[in-house]
N, CA and C atoms as a LAMMPS dump frame, in Angstrom:
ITEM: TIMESTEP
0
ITEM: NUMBER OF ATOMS
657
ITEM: BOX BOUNDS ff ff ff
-5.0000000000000000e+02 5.0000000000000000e+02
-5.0000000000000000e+02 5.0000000000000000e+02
-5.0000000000000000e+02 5.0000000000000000e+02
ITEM: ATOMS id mol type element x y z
1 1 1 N 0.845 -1.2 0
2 1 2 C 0 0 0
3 1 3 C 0.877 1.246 0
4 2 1 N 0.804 1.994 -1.044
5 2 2 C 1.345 3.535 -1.234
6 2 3 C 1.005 4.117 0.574
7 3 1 N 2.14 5.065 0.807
8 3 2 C 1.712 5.867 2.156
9 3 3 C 1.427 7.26 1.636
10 4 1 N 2.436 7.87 0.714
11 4 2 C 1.903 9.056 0.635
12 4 3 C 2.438 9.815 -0.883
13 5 1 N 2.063 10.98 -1.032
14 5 2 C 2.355 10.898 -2.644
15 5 3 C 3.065 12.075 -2.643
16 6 1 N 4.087 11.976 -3.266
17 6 2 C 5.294 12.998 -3.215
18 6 3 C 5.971 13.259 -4.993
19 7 1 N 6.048 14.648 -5.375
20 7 2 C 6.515 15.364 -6.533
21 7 3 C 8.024 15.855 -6.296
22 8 1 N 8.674 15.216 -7.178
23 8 2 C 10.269 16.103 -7.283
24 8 3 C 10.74 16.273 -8.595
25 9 1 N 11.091 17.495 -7.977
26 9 2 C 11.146 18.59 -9.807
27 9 3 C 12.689 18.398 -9.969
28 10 1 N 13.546 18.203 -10.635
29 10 2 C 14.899 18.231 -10.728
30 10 3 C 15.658 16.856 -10.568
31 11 1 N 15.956 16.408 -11.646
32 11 2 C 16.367 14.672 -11.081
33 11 3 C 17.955 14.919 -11.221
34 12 1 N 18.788 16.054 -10.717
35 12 2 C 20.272 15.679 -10.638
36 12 3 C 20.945 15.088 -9.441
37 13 1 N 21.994 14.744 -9.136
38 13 2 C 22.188 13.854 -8.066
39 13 3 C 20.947 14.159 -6.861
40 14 1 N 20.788 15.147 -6.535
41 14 2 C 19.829 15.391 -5.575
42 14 3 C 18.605 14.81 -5.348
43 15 1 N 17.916 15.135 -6.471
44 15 2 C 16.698 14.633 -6.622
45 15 3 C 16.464 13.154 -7.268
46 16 1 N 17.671 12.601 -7.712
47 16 2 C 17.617 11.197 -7.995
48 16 3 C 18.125 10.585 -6.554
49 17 1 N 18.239 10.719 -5.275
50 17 2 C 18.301 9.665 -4.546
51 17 3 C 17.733 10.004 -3.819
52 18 1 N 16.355 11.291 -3.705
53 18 2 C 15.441 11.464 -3.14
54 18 3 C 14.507 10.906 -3.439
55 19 1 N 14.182 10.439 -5.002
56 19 2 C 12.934 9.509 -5.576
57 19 3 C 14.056 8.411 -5.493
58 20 1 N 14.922 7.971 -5.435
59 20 2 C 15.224 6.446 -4.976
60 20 3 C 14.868 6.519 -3.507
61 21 1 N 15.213 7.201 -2.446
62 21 2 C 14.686 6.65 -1.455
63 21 3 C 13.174 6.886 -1.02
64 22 1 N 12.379 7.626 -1.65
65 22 2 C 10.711 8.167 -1.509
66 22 3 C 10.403 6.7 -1.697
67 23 1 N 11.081 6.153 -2.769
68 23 2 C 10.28 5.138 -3.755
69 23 3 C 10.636 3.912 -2.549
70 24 1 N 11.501 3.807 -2.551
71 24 2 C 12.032 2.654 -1.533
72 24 3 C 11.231 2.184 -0.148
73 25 1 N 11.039 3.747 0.239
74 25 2 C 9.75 3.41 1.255
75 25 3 C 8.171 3.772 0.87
76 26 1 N 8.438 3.167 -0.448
77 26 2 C 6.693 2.645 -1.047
78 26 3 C 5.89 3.692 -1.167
79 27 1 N 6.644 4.851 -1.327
80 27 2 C 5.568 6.005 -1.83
81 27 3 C 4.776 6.042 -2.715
82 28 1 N 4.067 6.862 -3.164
83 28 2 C 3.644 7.245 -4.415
84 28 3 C 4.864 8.684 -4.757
85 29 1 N 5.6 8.549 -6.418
86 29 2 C 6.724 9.012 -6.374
87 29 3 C 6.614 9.701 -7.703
88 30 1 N 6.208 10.976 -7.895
89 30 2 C 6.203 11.523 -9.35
90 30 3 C 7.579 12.251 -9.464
91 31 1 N 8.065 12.124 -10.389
92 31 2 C 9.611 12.73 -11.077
93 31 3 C 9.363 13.151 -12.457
94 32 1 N 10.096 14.998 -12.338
95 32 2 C 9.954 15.98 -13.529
96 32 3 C 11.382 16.128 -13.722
97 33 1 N 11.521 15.905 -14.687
98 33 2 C 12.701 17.073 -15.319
99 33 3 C 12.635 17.406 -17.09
100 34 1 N 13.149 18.64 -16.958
101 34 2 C 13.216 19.076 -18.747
102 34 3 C 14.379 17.942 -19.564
103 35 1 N 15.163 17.1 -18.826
104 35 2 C 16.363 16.366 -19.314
105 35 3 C 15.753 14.863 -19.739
106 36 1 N 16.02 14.763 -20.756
107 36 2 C 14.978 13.073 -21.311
108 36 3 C 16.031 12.136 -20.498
109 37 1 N 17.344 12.459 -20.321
110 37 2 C 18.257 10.985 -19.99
111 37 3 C 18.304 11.454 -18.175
112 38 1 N 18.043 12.145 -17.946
113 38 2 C 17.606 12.212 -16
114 38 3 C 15.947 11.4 -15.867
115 39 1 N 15.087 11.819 -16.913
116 39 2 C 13.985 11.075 -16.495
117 39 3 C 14.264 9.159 -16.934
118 40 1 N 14.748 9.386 -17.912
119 40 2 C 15.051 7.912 -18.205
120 40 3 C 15.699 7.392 -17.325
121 41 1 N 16.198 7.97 -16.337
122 41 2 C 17.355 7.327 -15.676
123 41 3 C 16.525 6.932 -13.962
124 42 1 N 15.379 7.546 -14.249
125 42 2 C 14.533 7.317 -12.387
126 42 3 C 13.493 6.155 -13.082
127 43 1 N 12.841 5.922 -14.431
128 43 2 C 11.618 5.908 -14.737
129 43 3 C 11.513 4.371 -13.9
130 44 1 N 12.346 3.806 -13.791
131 44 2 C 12.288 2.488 -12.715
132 44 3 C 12.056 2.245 -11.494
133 45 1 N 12.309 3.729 -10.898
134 45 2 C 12.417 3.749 -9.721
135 45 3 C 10.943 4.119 -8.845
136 46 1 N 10.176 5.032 -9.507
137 46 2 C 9.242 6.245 -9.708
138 46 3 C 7.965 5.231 -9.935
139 47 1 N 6.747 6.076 -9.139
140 47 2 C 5.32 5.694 -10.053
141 47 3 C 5.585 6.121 -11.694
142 48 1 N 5.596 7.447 -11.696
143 48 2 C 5.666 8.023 -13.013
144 48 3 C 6.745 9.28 -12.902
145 49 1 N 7.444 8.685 -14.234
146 49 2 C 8.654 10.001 -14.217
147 49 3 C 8.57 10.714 -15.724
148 50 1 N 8.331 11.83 -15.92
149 50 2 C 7.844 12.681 -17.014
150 50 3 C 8.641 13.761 -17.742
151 51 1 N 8.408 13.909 -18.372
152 51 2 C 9.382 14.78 -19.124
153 51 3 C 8.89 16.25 -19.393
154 52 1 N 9.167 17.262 -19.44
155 52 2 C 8.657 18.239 -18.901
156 52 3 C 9.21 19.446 -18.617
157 53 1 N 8.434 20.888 -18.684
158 53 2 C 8.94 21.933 -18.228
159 53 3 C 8.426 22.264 -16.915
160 54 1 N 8.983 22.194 -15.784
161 54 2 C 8.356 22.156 -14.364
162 54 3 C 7.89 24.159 -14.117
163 55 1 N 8.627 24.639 -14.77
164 55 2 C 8.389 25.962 -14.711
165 55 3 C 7.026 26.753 -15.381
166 56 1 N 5.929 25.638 -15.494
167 56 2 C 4.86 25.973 -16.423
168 56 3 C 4.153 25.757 -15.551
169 57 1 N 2.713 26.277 -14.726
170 57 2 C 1.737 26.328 -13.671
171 57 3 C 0.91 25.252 -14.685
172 58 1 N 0.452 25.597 -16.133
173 58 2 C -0.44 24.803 -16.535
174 58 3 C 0.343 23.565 -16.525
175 59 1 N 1.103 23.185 -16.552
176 59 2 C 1.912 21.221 -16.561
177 59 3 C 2.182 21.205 -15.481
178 60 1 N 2.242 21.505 -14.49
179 60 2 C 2.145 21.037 -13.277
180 60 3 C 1.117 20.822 -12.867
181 61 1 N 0.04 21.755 -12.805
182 61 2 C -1.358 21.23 -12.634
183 61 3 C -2.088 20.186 -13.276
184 62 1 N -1.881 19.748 -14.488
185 62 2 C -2.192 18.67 -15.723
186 62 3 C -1.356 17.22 -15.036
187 63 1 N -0.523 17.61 -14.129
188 63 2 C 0.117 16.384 -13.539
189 63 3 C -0.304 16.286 -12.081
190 64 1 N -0.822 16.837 -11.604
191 64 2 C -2.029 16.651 -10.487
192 64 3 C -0.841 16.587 -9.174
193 65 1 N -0.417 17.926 -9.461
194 65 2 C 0.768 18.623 -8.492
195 65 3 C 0.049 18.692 -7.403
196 66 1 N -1.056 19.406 -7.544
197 66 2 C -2.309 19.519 -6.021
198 66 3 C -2.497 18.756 -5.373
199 67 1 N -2.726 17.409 -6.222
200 67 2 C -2.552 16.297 -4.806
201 67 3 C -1.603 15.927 -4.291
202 68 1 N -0.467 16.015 -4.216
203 68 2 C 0.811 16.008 -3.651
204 68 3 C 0.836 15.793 -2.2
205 69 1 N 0.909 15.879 -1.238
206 69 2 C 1.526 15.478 0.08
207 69 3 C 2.768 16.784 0.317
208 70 1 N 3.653 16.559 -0.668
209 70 2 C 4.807 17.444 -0.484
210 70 3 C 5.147 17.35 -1.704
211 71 1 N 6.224 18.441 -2.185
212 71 2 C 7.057 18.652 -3.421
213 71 3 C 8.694 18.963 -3.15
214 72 1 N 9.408 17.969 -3.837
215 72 2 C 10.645 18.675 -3.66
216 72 3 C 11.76 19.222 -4.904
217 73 1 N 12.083 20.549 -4.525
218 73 2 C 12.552 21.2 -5.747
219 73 3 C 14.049 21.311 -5.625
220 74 1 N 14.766 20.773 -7.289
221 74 2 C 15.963 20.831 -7.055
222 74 3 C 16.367 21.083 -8.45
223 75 1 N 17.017 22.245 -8.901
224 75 2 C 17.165 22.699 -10.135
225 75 3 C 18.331 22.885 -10.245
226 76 1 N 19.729 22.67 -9.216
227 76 2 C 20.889 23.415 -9.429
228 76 3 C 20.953 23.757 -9.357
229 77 1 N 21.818 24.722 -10.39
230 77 2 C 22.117 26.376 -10.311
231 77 3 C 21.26 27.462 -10.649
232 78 1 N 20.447 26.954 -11.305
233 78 2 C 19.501 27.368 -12.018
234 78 3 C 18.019 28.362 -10.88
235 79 1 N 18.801 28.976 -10.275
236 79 2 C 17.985 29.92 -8.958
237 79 3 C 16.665 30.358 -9.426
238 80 1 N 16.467 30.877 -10.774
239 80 2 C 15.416 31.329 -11.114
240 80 3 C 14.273 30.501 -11.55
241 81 1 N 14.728 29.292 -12.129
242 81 2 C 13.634 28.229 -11.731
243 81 3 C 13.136 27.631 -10.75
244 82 1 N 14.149 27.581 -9.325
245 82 2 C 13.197 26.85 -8.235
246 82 3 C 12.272 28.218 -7.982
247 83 1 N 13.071 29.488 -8.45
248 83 2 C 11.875 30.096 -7.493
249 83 3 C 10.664 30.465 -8.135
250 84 1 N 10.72 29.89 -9.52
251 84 2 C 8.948 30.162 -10.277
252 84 3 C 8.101 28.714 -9.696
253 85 1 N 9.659 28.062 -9.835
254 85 2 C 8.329 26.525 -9.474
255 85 3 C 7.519 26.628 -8.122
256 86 1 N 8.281 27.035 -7.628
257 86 2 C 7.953 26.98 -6.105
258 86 3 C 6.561 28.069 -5.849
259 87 1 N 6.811 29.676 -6.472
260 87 2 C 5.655 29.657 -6.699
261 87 3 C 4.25 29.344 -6.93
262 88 1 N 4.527 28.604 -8.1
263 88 2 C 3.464 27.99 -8.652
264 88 3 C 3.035 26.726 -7.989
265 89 1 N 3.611 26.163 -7.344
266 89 2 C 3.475 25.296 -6.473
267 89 3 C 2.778 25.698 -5.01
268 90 1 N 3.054 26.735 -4.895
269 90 2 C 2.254 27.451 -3.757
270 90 3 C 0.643 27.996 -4.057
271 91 1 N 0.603 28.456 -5.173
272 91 2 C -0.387 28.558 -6.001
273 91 3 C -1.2 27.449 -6.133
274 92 1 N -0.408 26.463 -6.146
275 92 2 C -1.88 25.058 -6.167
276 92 3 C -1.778 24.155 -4.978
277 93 1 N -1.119 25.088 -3.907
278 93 2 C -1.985 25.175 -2.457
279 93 3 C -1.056 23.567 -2.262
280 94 1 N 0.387 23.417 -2.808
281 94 2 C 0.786 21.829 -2.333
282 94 3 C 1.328 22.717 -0.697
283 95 1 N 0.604 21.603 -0.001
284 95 2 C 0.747 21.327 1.754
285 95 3 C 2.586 22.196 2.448
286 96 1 N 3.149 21.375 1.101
287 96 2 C 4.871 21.238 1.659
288 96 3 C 5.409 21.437 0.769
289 97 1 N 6.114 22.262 0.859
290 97 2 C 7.04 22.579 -0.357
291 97 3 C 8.881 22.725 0.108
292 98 1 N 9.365 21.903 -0.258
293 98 2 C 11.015 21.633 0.264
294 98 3 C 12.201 22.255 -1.312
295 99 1 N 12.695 22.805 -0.872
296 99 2 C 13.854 23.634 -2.191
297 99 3 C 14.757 23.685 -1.716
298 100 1 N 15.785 23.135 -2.612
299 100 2 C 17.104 23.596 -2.607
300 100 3 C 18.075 24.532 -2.86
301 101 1 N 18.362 25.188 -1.822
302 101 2 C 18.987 26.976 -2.581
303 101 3 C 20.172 26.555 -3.019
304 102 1 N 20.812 27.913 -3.666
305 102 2 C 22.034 27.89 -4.192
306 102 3 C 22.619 28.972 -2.899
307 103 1 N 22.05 29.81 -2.428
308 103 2 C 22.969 30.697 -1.304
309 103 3 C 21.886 30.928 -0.704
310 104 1 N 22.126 32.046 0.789
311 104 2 C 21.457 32.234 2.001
312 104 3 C 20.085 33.331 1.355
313 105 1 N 20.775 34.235 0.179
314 105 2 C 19.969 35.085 -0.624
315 105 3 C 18.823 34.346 -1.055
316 106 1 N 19.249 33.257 -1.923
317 106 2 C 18.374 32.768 -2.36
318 106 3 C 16.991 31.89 -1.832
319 107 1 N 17.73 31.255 -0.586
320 107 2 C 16.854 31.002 0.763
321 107 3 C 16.057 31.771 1.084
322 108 1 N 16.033 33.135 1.087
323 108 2 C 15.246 34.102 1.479
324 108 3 C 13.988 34.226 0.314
325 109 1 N 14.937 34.238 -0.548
326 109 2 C 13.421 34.734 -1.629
327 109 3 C 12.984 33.197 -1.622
328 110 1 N 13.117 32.175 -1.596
329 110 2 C 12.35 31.39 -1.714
330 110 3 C 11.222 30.966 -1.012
331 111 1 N 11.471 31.686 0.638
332 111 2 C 10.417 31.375 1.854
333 111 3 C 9.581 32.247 1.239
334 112 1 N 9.811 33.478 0.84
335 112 2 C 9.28 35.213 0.326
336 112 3 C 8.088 34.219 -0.685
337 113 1 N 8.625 33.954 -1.697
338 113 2 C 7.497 32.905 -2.467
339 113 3 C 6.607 31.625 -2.72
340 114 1 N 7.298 31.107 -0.814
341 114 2 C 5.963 30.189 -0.679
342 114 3 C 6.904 29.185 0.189
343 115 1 N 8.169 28.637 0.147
344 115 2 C 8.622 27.075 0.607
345 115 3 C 8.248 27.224 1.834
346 116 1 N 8.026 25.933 2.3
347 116 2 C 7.626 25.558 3.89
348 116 3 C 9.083 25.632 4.003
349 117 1 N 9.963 24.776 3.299
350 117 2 C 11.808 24.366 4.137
351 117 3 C 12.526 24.78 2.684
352 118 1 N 13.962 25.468 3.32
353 118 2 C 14.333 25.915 2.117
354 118 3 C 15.424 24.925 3.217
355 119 1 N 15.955 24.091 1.922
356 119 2 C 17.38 23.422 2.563
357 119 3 C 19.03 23.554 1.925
358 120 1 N 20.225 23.553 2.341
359 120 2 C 21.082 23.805 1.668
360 120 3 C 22.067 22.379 1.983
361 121 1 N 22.225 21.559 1.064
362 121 2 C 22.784 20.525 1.336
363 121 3 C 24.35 20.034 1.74
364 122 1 N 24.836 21.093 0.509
365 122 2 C 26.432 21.011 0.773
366 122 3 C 26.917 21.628 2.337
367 123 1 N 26.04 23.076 2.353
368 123 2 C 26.198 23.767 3.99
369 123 3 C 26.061 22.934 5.111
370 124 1 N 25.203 21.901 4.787
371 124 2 C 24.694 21.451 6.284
372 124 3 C 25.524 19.927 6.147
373 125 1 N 25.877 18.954 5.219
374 125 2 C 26.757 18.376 5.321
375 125 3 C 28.136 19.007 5.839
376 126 1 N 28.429 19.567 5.454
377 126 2 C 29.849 20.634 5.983
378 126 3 C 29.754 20.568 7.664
379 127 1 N 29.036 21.278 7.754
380 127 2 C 29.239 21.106 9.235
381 127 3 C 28.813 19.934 10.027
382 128 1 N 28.054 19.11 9.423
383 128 2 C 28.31 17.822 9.883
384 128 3 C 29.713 17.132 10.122
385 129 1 N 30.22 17.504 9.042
386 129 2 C 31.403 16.577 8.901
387 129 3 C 32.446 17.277 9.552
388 130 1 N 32.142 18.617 9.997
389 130 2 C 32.862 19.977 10.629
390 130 3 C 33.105 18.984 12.53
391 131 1 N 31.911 19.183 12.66
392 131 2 C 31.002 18.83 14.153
393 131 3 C 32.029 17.388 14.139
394 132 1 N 31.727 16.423 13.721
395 132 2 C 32.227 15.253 13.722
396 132 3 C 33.844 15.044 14.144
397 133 1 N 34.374 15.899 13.349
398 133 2 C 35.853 16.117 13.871
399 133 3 C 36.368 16.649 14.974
400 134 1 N 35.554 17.854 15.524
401 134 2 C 35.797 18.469 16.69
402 134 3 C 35.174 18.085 17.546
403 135 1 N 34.295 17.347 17.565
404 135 2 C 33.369 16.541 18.531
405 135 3 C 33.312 14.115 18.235
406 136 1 N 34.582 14.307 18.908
407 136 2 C 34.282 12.709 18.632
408 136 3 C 33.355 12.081 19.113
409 137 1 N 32.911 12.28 19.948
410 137 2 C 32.2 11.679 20.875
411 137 3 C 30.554 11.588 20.106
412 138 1 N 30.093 12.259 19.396
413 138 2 C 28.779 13.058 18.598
414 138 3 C 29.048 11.886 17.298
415 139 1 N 27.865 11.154 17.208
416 139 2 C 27.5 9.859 15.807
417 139 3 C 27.127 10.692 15.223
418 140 1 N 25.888 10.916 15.296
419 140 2 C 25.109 11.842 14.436
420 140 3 C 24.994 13.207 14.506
421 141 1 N 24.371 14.203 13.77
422 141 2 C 24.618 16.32 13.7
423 141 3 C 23.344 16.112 13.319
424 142 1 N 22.143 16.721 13.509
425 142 2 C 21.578 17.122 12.528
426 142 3 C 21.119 18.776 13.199
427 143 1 N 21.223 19.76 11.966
428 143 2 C 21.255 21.208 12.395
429 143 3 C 19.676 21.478 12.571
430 144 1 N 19.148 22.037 13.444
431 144 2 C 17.609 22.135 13.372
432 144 3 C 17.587 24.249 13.141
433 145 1 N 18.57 24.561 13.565
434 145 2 C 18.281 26.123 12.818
435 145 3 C 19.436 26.991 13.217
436 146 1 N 19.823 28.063 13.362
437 146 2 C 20.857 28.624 13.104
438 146 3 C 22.029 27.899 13.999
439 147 1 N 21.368 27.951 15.426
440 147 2 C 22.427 27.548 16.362
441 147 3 C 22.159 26.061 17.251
442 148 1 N 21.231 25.672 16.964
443 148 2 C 20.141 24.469 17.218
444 148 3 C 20.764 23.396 16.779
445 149 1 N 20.702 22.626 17.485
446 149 2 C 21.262 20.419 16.694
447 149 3 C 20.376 19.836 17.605
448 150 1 N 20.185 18.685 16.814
449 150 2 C 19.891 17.515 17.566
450 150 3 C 20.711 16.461 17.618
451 151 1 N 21.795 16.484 18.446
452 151 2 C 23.025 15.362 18.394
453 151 3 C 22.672 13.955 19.096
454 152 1 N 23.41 13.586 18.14
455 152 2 C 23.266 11.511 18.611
456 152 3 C 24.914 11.283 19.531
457 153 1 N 25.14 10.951 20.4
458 153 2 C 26.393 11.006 21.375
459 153 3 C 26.136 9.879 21.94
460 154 1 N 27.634 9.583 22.362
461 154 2 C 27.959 8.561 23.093
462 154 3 C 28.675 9.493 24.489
463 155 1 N 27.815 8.644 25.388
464 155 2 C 28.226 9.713 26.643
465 155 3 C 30.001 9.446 27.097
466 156 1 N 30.23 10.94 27.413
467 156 2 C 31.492 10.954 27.666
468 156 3 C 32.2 10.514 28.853
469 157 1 N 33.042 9.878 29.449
470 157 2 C 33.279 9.186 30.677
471 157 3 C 32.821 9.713 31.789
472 158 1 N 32.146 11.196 32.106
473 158 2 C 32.364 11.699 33.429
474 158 3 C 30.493 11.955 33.189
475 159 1 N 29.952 11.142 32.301
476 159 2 C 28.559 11.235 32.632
477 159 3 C 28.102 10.005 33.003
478 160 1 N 28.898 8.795 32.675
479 160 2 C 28.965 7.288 32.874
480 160 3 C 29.126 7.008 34.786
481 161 1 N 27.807 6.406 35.273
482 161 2 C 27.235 6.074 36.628
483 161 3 C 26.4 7.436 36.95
484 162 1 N 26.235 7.946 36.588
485 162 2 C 25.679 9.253 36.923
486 162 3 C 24.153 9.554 36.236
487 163 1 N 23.335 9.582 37.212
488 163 2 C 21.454 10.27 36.94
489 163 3 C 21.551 11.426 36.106
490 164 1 N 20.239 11.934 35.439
491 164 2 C 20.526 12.821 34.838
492 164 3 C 20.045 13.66 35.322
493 165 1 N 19.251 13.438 36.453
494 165 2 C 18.933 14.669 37.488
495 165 3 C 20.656 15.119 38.468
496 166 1 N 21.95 14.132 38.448
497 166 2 C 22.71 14.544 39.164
498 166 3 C 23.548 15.108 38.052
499 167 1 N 23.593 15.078 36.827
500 167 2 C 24.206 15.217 35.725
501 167 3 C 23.373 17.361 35.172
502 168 1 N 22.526 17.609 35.431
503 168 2 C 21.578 18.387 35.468
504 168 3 C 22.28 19.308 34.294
505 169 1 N 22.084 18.508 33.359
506 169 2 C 22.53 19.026 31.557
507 169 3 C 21.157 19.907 31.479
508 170 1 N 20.011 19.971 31.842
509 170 2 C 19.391 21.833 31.311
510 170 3 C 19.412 22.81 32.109
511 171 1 N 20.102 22.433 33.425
512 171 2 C 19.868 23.864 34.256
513 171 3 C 21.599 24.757 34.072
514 172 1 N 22.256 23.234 33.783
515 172 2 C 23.769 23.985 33.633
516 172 3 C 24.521 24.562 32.638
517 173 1 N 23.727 23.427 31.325
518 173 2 C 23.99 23.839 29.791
519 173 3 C 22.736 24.276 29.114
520 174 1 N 21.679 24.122 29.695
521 174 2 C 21.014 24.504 28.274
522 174 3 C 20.43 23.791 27.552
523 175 1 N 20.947 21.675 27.679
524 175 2 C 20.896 20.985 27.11
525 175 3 C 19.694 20.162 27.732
526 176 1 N 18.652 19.372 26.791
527 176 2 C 17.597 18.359 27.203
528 176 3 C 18.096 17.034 26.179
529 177 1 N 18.438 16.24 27.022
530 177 2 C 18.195 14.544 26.541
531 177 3 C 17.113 14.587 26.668
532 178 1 N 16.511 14.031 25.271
533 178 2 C 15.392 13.398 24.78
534 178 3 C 15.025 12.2 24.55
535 179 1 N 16.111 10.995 24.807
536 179 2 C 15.83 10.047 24.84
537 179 3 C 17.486 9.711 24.46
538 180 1 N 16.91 7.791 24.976
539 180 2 C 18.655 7.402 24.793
540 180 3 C 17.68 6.148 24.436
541 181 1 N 19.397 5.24 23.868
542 181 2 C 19.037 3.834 23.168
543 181 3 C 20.297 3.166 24.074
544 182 1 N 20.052 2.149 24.507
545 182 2 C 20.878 1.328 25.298
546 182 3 C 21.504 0.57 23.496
547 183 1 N 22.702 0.376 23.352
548 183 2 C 22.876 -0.633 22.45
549 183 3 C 23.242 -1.72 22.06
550 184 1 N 23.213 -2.177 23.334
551 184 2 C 23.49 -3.663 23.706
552 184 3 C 21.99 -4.191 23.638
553 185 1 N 21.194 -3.918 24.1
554 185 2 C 19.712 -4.516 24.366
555 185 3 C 18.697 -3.753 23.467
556 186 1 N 18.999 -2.735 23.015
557 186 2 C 18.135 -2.004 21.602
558 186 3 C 16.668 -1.236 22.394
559 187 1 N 16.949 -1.331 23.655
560 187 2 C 15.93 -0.881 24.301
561 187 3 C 16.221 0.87 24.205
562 188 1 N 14.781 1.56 23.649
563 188 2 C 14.738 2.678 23.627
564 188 3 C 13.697 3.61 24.32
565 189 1 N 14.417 4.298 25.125
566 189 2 C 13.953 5.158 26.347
567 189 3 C 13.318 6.854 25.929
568 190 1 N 11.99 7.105 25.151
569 190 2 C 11.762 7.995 25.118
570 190 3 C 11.414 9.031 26.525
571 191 1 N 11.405 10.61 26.482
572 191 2 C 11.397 10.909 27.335
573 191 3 C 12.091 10.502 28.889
574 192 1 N 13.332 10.293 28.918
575 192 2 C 14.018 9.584 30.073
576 192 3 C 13.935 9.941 31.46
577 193 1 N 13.005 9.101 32.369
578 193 2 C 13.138 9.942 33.628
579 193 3 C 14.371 10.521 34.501
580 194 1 N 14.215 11.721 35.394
581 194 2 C 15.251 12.126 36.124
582 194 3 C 16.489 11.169 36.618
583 195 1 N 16.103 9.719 37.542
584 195 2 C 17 8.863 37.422
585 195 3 C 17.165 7.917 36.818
586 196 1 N 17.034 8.197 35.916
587 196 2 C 17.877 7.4 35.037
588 196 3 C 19.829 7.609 34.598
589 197 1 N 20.042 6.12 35.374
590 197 2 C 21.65 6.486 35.638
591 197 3 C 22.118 5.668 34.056
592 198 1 N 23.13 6.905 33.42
593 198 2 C 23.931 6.517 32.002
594 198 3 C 24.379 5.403 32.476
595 199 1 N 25.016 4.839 31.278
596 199 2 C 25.87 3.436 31.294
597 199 3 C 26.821 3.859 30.062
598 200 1 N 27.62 2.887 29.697
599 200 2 C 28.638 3.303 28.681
600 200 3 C 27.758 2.877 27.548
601 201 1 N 26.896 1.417 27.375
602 201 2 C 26.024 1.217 26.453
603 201 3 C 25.195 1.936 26.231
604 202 1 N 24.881 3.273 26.628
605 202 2 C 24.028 4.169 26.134
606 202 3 C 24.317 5.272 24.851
607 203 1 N 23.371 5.385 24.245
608 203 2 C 23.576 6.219 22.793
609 203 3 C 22.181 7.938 23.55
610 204 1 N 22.876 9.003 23.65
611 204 2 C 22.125 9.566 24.197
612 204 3 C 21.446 10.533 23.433
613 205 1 N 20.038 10.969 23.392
614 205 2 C 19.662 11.699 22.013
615 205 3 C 19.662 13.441 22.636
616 206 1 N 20.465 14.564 22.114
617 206 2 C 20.159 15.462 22.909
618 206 3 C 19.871 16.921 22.269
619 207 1 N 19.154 17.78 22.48
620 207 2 C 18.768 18.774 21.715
621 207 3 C 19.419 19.948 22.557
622 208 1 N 19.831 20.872 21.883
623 208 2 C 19.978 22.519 22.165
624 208 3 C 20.783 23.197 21.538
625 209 1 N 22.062 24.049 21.768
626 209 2 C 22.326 25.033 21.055
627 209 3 C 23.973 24.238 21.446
628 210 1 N 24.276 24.261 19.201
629 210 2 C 26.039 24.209 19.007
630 210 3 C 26.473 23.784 20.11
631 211 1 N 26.443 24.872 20.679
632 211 2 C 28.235 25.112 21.833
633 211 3 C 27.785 24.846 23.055
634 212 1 N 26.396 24.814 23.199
635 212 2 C 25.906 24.057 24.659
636 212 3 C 26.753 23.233 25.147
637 213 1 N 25.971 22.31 23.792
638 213 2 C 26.498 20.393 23.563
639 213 3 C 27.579 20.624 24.051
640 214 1 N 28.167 21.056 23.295
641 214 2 C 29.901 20.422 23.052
642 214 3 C 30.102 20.873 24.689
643 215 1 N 29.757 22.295 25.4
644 215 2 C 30.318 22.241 26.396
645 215 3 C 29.741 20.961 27.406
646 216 1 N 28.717 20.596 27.28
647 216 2 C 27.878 19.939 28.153
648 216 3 C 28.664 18.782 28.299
649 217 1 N 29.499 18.149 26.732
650 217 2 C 30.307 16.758 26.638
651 217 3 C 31.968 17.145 27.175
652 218 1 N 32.054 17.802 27.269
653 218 2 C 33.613 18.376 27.687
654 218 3 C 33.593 18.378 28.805
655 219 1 N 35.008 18.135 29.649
656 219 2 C 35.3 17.791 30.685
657 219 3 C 34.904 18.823 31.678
């Protein structure tokens, strides 16, 4: 059974392993591009992958853009097309609209003309891979807004036997664990009560600001 039905305009690396993975988890998966050998190259992957000028309100609507769920736009360099599509995409009232900028400028005009999420991929990998180096201890980065993460960590030795009411990471940093995963036993602890004492098998999930974290994991 399809879960939900999702449009992506732009099939270059971006948008081809966004409809490989939409598709993968059994979406309903429409794919546009003006390039015949980018659409040829998803049409396996995809409910339907089309060939097309995405920058036209009437062919997007003729492809039943409105029922969409979400849309995701990825044109390259090409700034002046995400931001008509996206328009027009706002125009036929799709729920979600996700774009890929080329700079922080362009981010701007794109919220200005409708995107729910304007995302920048190379930027936010970067500092993933930034975070990762200066922070060993941190599996996962993900940036939630300017100064905001939600880090995946392995607790650092001097939080290991210790409650997290005696550990008191939001009154001192700033910081809320949101949950941890033991990974020996796969048992996962949403919302973690006050005593709950770390172990080294714990994977800890924690939200707040950059430099909180890092101070919160530092000695």
């Amino acid at each position: 059974m399809k879960k939900s039905k999702f449009c992506v305009i732009g099939l270059g690396n971006f948008g081809y392993h966004v409809v490989a993975t939409l598709s993968d988890d059994n979406h309903e998966v429409i794919a546009i591009d003006a390039d015949k050998d980018k659409v040829q190259a998803v049409k396996d992957l995809c409910s339907y992958a089309i060939l097309g000028d995405a920058a036209n309100k009437a062919f997007l609507e003729a492809q039943g853009v409105a029922e969409m769920n979400a849309a995701v736009v990825s044109t390259g360099d090409r700034s002046h097309l995400a931001t008509l599509i996206t328009l027009y995409l706002r125009e036929l009232k799709v729920p979600r609209i996700i774009v890929k900028a080329v700079s922080e400028d362009h981010g701007r005009i794109l919220e200005r003309v409708g995107a729910t999420e304007v995302i920048f991929p190379e930027k936010d990998m970067a500092r993933k891979v930034a975070h990762s180096l200066s922070s060993p201890n941190v599996l996962e980065f993900i940036p939630l807004a300017e100064d905001y993460a939600l880090s995946e960590t392995e607790p650092p030795k001097h939080f290991i036997g210790k409650t997290l009411v005696e550990l008191d990471l939001r009154k001192k940093h700033h910081v809320t664990v949101i949950a941890i995963k033991d990974v020996l036993t796969d048992q996962f602890i949403a919302a973690p009560p006050p005593d709950h004492r770390i172990k080294d098998s714990d994977v800890l999930i924690m939200i707040g600001k950059t430099d909180d974290v890092d101070q919160a994991l530092a000695r």
